[in-house]
N, C-alpha and C positions, 0 to 999 in steps of 0.2 A: 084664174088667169094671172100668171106674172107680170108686173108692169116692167120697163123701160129703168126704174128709179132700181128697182129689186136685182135687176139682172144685171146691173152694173154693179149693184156691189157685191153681191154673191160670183159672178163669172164672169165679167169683163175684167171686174178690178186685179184680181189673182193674177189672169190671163197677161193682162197688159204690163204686171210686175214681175213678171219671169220673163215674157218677152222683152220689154227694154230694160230689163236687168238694172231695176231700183230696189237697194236693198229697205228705203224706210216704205210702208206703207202710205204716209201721209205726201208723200211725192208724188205719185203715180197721178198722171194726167186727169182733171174732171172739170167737168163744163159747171161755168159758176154763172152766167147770163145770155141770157138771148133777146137782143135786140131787134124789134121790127119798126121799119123807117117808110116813110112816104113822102116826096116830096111833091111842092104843091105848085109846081113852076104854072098850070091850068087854070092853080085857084087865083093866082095873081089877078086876071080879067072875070071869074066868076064866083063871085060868093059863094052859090053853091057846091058848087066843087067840095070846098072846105066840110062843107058838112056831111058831105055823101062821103069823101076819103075818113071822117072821122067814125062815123057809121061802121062803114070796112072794119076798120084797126078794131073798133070797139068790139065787134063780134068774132073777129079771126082769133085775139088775142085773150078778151073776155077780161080785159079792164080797158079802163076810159085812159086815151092816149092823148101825153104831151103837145103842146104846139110849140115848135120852133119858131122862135123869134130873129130875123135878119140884124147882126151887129153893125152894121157898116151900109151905108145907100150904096149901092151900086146902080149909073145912070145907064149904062149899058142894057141892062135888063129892067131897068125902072121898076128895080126893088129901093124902098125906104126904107131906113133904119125904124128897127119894132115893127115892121110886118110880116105876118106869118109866111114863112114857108116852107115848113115841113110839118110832119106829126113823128111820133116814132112812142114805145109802149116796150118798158125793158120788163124782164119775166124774170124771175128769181123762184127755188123754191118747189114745189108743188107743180103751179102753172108752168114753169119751165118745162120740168119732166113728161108732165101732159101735152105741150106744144111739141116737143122732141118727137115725140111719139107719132102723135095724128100727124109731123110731117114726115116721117121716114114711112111710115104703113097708108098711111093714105094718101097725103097730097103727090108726090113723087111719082105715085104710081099714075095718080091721073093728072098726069103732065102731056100734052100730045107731044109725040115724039120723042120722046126723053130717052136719052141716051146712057148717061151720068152725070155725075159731076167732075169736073176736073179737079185733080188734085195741083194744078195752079190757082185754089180760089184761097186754098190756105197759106197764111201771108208767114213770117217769118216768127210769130209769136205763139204759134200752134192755134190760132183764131181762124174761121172761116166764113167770110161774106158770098150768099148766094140770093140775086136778082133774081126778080119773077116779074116779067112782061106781064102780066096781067092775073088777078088776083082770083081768079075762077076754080083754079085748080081745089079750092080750101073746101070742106066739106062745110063749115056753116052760112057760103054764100050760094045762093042759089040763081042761075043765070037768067031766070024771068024774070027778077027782080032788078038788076042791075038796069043802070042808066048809062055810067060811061065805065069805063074799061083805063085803069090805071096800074102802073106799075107799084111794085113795093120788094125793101132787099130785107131781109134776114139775115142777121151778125151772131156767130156763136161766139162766145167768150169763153175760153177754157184756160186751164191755167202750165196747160205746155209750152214748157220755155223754147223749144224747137220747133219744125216745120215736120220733122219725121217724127217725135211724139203725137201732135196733133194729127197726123194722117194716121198713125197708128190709130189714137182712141177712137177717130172717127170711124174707122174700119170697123173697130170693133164694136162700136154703135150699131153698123150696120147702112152706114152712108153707103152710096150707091157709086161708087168711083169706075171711071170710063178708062182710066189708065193705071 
């Protein structure tokens, strides 16, 4: 079986240097990080929380994820300065091309209702952040187990300087675009 890692650089990468007409090879758009984030706005009032969201990240991502620390008290939300409110678990590597993967073949597909993605989710740097209301869709959680139901977003990092390269590679990743 060909992975995700292989097919990129055997037939996407060719593919995507003829199509957007880069003559160096070392140009041609590729995804160098993927970032997964959680915020903990729940955990603020229960401790537990923090541990069950860290649980999530730890097995969807399969390393032990960061906590975000609050720089600034904000009295409005009765966050203090050094308390945690997020997690978030950046992939590089290996684990990136493996998470790329299990999310375009697996998680996507079992999304209820899923339509596509809009290609407004890629910002002006060829990068793509896409939310997920609730983290079920992922093949290593399993819904009996679950206690609360939390969101988490997903940030690819790639290193297309445009908004039409980025939507190119991701095409040709094989992202599921609605438009």
């Amino acid at each position: 079986m060909i992975t995700l890692k292989e097919r990129y650089t055997k037939e996407i990468l060719p593919e995507l240097r003829t199509e957007l007409k880069i003559a160096n090879p070392m140009g041609v758009p590729k995804i160098t990080a993927i970032t997964i984030g959680v915020g903990l706005s729940q955990g603020l009032k229960d401790p537990k929380f923090i541990e069950t969201a860290e649980d999530v990240l730890t097995r969807i991502a399969g390393q032990k994820p960061v906590k975000t620390k609050a720089k600034q008290s904000i009295s409005n939300f009765k966050i203090r300065k050094g308390m945690t409110v997020g997690m978030r678990v950046t992939l590089r590597g290996i684990r990136m091309w493996h998470f790329l993967d299990k999310l375009l073949n697996v998680t996507f597909p079992r999304i209820r209702d899923f339509r596509g993605i809009s290609s407004a989710l890629v910002d002006d740097s060829g990068n793509i952040t896409i939310g997920f209301r609730e983290f079920l869709s992922f093949p290593e959680i399993s819904p009996d187990e679950v206690e609360r139901i939390h969101g988490l977003q997903v940030t690819i990092t790639s290193t297309a300087k445009t908004k039409t390269n980025g939507i190119a590679l991701y095409k040709a990743l094989g992202f599921p675009f609605k438009d």
